[in-house]
N, C-alpha and C positions, 0 to 999 in steps of 0.2 A: 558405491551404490548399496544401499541396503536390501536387505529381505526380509521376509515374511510380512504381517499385517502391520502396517504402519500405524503409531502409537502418538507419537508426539503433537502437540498442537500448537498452531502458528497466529501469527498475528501478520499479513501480509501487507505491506504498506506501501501504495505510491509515492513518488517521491515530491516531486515540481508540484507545488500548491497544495500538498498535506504534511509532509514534513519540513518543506522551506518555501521560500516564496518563489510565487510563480514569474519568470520573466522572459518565456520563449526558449528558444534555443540557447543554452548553456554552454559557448561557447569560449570563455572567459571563464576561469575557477574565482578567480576575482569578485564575481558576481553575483556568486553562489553562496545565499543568507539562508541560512535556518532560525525558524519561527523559536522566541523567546521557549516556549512552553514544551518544545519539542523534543528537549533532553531529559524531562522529570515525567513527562508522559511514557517515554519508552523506558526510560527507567523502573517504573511500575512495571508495565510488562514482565519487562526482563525480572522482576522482584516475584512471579506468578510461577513462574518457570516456565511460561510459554516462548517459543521463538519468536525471532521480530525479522521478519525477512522484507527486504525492498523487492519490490517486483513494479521495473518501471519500462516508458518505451522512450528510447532515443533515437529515432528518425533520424534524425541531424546526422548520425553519421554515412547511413546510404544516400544521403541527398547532398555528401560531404560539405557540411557547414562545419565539422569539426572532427576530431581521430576517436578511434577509438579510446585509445590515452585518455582524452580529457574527460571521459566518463569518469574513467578510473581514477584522477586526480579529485575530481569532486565528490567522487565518493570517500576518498581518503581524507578531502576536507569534513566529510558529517561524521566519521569515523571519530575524531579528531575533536571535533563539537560535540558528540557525544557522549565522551570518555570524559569531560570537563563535566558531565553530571554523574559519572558512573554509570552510564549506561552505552549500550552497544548493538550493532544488529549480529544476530546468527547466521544472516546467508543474503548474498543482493544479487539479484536477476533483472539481466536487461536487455531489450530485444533490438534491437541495429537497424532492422528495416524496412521500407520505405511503406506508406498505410500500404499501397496496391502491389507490393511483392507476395500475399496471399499467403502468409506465413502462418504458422497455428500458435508461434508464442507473442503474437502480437495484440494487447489488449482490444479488443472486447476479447479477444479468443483466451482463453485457462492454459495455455501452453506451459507458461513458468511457472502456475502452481502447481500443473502438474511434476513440471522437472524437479521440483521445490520436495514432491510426494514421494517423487523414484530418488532422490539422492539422498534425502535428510530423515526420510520415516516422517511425514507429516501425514495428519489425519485430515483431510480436505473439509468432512462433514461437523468437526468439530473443530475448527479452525473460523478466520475472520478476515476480510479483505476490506485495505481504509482504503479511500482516495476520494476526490475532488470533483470525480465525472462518471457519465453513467458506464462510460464505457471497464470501469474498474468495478464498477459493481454487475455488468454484466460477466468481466472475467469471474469475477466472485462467484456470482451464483452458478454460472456454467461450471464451475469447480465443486458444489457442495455446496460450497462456505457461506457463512454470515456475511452480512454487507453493512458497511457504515459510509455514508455520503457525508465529508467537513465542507461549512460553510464557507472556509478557506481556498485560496485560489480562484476555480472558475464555479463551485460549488453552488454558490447564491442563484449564479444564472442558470446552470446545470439544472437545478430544481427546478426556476422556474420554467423552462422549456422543456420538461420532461414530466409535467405534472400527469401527462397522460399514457406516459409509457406503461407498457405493460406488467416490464421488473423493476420494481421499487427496494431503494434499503430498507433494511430492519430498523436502521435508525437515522433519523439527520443529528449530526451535532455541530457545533460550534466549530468545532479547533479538533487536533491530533488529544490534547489534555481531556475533552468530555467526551471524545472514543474512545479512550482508553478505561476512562470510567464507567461508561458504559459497559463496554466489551466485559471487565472483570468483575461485577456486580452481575449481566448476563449468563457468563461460564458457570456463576453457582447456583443458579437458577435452574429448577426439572422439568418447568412447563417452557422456558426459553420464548418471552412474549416479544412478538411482534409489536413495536408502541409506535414508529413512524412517525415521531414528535420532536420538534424539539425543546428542549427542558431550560432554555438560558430564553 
């Protein structure tokens, strides 16, 4: 655990439908594709010196569709796929269980970025959280953090049936590749604009 004021800044990233494809319950490591662009996008990151932490939910294991293990095995496979671009994650968080066990790390809720804040020194307010659905961009913003919605996964419909939600991302983009672009052209920016567009 570390201490004092937390410094370092993250890139926190869902996993199912923003860095690989989405297909239910990952029950099979077999299964388990990561999107073409997803090693050169985190690559960058990691090329920023920001962290790239996964912060994902797998139910499936309290609702025993599969072990704990085979998270850990599919994590090993993105590991794996992502070393094959030179890129890597700094830290993966994932929450076990079931929507209605009332858990506080379970997305919409900021639980794992905050474990992400007490273990690693992450700075929450200068940090970014990707993912596919609103409920990632709700853990997002309950954290501080910037919010980016990828059209990828369930994202398309995510948007459309949230057009009147309350908390919206800072940005829609295509894929993990034009969040990341984003994200890094954002960080150097002093006014940090809100644009809620997408640019593809």
């Amino acid at each position: 655990m570390t201490t004092g004021e937390p410094t370092q800044r993250a890139v926190f990233l869902d996993r199912d439908g923003t860095v690989s494809e989405e297909i239910g319950y990952m029950y099979d490591v077999a299964l388990y594709k990561v999107f073409p662009w997803t090693g050169p996008a985190i690559r960058s990151i990691n090329d920023s010196k920001m962290n790239v932490i996964l912060a994902t939910n797998q139910s499936g294991i309290h609702r025993g569709y599969f072990k704990e293990s085979m998270v850990h095995r599919v994590h090993d496979k993105l590991r794996s796929e992502l070393k094959r671009a030179g890129a890597w994650l700094d830290g993966a968080y994932f929450c076990p269980h079931h929507p209605d066990a009332c858990t506080d790390c379970r997305k919409p809720n900021s639980g794992m970025l905050y474990r992400a804040r007490d273990e690693m020194g992450i700075n929450l307010e200068e940090s970014y959280m990707v993912g596919d659905r609103y409920t990632d961009i709700q853990a997002g913003r309950g954290a501080g953090a910037r919010t980016v919605l990828v059209m990828t996964g369930d994202g398309r419909e995510q948007r459309e049936q949230n057009q009147d939600a309350e908390i919206q991302p800072d940005y829609f983009a295509e894929n993990l590749s034009d969040a990341a672009e984003f994200i890094l052209n954002d960080r150097k920016t002093s006014k940090r604009p809100r644009p809620n567009t997408l640019t593809k």
